[in-house]
C-alpha positions as CSV (number, residue, x, y, z in Angstrom):
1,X,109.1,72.0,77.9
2,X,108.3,69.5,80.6
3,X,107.9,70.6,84.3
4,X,107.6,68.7,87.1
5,X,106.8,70.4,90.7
6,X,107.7,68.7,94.1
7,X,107.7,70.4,97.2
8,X,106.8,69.7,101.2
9,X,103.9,71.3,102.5
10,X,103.7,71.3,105.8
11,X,100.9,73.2,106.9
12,X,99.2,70.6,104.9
13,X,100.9,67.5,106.8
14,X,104.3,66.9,108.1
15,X,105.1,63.9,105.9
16,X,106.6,64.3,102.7
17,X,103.7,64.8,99.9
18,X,103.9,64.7,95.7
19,X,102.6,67.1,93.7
20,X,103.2,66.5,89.5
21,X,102.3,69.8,87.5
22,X,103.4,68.5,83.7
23,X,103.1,70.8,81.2
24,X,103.7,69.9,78.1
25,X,102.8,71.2,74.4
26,X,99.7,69.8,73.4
27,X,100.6,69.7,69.6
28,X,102.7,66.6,71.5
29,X,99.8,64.9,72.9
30,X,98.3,62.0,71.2
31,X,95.1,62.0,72.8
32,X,93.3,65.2,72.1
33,X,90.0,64.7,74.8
34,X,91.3,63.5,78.1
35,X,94.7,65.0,79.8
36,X,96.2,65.0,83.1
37,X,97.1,68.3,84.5
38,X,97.6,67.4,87.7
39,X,98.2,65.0,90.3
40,X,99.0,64.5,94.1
41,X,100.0,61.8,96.9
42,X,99.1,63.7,100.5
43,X,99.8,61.4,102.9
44,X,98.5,62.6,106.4
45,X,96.5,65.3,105.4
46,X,95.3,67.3,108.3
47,X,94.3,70.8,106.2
48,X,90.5,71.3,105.9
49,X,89.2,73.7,102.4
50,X,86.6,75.1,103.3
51,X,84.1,76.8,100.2
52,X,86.5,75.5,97.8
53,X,85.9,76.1,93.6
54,X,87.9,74.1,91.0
55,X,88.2,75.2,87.4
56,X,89.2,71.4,86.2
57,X,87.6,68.1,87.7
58,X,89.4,66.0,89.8
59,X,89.7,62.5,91.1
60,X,89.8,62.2,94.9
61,X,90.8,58.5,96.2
62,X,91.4,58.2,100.0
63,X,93.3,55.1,101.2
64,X,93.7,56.0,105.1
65,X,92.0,58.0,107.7
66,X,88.4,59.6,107.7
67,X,86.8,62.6,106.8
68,X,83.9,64.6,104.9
69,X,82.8,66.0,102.1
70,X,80.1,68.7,101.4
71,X,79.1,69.7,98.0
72,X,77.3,73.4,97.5
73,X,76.0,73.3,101.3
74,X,74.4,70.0,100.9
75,X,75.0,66.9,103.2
76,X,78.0,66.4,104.5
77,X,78.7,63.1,103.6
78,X,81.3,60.9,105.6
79,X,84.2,60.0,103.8
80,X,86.6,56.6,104.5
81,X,89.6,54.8,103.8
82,X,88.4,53.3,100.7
83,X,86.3,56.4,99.6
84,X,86.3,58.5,96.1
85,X,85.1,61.5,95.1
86,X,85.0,64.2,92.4
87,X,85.6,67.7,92.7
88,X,84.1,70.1,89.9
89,X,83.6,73.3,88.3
90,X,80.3,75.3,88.8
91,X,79.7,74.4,92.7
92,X,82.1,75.0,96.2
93,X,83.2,72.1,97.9
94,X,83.6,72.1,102.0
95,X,86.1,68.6,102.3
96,X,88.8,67.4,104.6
97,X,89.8,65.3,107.3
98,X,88.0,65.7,110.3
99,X,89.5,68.3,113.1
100,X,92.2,66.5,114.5
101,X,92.3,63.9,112.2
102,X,93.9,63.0,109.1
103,X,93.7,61.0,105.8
104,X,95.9,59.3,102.9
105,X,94.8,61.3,99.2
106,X,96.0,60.9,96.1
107,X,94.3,63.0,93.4
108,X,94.5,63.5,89.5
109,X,93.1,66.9,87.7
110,X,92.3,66.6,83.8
111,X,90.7,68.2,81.5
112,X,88.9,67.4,77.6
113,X,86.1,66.6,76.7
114,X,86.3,62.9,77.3
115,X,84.7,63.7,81.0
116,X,81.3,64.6,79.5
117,X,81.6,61.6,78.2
118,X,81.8,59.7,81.1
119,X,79.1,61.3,82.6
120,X,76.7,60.9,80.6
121,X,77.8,57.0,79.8
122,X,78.9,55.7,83.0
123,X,80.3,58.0,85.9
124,X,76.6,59.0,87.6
125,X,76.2,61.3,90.5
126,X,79.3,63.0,90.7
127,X,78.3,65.0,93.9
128,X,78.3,61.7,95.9
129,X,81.4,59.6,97.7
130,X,81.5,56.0,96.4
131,X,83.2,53.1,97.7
132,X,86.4,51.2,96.4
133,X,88.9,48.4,97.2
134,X,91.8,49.8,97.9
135,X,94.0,46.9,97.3
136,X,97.8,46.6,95.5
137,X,96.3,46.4,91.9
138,X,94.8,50.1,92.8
139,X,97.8,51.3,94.2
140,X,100.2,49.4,91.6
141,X,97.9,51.8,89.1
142,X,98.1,55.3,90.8
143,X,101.8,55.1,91.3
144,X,102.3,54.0,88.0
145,X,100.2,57.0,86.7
146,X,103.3,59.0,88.5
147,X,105.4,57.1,86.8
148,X,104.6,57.7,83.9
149,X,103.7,61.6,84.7
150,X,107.1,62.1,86.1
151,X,109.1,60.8,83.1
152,X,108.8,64.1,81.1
153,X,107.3,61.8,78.0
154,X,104.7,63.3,76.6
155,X,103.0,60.2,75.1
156,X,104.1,58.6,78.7
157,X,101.4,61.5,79.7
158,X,98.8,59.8,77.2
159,X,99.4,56.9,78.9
160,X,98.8,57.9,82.0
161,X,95.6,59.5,80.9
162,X,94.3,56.4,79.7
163,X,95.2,54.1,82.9
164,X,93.1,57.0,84.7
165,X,90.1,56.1,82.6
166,X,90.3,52.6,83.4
167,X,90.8,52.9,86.8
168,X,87.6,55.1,87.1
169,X,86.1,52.9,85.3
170,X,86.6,49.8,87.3
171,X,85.9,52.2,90.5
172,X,82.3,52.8,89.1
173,X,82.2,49.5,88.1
174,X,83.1,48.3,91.6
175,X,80.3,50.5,93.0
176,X,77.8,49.2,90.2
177,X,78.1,45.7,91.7
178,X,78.3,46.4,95.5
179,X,75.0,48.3,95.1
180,X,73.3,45.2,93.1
181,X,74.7,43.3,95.4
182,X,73.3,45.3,98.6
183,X,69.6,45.2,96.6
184,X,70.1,42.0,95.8
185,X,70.5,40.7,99.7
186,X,67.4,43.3,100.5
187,X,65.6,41.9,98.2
188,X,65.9,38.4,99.1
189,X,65.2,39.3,102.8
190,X,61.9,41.3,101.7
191,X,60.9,38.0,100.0
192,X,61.7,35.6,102.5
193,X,59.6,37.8,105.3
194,X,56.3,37.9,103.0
195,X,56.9,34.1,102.2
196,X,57.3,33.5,105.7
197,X,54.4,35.1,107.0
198,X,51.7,33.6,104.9
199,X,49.1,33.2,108.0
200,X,49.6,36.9,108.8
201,X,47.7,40.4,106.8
202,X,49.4,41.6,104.4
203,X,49.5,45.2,104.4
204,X,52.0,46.9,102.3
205,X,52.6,49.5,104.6
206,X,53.6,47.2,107.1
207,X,55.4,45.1,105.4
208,X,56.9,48.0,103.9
209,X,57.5,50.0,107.3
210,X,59.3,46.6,108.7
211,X,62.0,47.2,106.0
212,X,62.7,50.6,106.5
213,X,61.6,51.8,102.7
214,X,58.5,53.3,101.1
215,X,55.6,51.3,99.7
216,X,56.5,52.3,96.1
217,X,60.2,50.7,96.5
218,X,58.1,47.7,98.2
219,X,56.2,46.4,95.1
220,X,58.7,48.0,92.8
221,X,61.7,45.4,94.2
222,X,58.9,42.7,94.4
223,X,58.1,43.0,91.0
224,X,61.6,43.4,89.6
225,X,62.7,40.1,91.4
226,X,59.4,38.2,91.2
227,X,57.9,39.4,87.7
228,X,54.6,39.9,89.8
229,X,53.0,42.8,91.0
230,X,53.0,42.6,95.2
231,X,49.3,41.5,95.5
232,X,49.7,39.2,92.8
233,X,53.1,37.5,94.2
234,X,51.3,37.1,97.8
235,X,48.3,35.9,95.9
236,X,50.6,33.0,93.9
237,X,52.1,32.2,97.4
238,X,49.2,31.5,99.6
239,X,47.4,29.2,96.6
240,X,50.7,27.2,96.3
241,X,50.6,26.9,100.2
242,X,47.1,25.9,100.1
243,X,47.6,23.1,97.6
244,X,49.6,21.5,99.7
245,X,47.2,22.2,102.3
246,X,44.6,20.5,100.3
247,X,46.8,17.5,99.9
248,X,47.9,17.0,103.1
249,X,44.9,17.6,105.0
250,X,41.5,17.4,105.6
251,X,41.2,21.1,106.2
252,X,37.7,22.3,104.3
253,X,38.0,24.7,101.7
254,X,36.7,27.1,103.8
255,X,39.3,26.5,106.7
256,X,41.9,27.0,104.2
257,X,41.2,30.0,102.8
258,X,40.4,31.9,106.4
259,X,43.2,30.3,107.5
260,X,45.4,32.2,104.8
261,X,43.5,35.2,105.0
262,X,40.9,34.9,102.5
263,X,37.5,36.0,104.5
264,X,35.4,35.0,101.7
265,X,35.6,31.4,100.2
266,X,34.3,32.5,97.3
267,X,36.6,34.8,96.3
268,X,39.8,32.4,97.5
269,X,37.9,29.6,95.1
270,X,38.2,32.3,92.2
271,X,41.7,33.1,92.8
272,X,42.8,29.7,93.2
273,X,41.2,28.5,90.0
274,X,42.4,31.8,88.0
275,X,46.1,30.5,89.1
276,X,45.8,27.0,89.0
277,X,43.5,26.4,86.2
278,X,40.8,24.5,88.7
279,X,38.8,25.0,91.9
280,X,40.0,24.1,95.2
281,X,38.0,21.0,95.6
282,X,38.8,20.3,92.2
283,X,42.8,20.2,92.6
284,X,42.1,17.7,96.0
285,X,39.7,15.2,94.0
286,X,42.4,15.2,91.1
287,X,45.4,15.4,92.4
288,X,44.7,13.6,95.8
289,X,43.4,10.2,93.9
């Protein structure tokens, strides 16, 4: 037997809202690891749960309005149009839409052993909201999840199950690249100010302090995009800027390397020849003629 509730809840909003409860023999299911046991459309949700416990997991997607979402007394962490979330067993969740406010949900529950899966694969920090684009492809996919819940089919419920997984997928996915995107920009900017500020001490901490982050991220991200170790990369920069120094002027050895930052002329003369392969007055004489 195939069930399908729908009912109006309206201490929950006054717009109409979906609720799909199929139950179905599971000698009829296909797919044994991952089923949906639930699903929802709450448009305008006002209601607030407060020290909420789940028994399943389930799939939070909110396309309008603002709210928040607190895991086990943790942070409460701000929650958009364009926000996801998971709800869980083991913990209480504090979520809604903020007091006199409201948002758009849609929400699927499963069950199987395919989520452990995912978690340990691909679907990392659970307890946190993530960002998606909620576009026509995303909502072409949940309403065709209700579709297919709604028909009573039980391989329809399969279905439905697997278009789940994909679009979970493609949310973490999503995610995935906004964040390397996000490093990506920080990084560039972190590079440009040390490239840019050649005449200047480098001190990690403040190069560090100027971009809000701790001196391990600092020469962690350097080295990651650079290949170089921070003291290393500022090192490479100030010889390449004072071969073309050398070239260009008739700056002494000396003047170059206090200019740059190098008190001793010694030691400048030893880093330049470690990195170029010959001294300073060397590279001039050679390269100059």
């Amino acid at each position: 037997m195939y069930r399908v509730t729908k009912y109006l809840d309206y201490m929950i909003s006054p717009n109409p809202i979906r609720v799909l409860h199929p139950a179905v023999d599971p000698k009829r299911r296909r797919i044994k690891s991952i089923s949906l046991v639930g699903a929802g459309h709450l448009p305008g949700r006002t209601m607030q749960r407060e020290n909420a416990d789940f028994k399943e997991w389930a799939f939070v997607v909110i396309t309008g309005g603002a709210g928040y979402y607190q895991v086990q007394g943790g942070e409460r962490q701000k929650v958009e149009a364009g926000s996801w979330f998971c709800l869980f067993p083991g913990v209480v969740f504090n979520y809604g839409p903020y007091e006199g406010g409201y948002w758009d949900e849609y929400y699927f529950t499963v069950e199987g052993d395919r989520v452990d899966e995912w978690l340990q694969d691909w679907l990392h920090e659970p307890h946190l909201v993530k960002s998606a684009s909620v576009d026509e492809a995303l909502l072409h996919k949940m309403e065709m999840m209700f579709m297919l819940i709604d028909s009573g089919v039980p391989s329809n419920l399969d279905r439905a199950a697997m278009i789940l997984e994909s679009l979970l997928y493609e949310l973490v996915a999503q995610g995935d690249q906004a964040e390397a995107g996000n490093r990506g920009r920080s990084a560039l900017k972190i590079i440009d100010d040390i490239s840019r500020s050649l005449y200047l001490p480098h001190e990690a901490e403040d190069i560090a302090s100027r971009h809000h982050i701790s001196v391990s991220t600092l020469r962690r991200i350097v080295l990651e995009y650079t290949g170089y170790p921070l003291n290393e990369f500022i090192h490479r920069l100030k010889i390449a800027e004072a071969k073309n120094i050398l070239l260009n002027t008739d700056m002494s050895v000396k003047e170059i390397g206090e200019a740059l930052g190098y008190k001793d002329m010694f030691y400048f003369s030893r880093v330049f020849k470690r990195i170029t392969g010959t001294s300073p007055r060397g590279y001039r004489n050679r390269i100059g003629q």
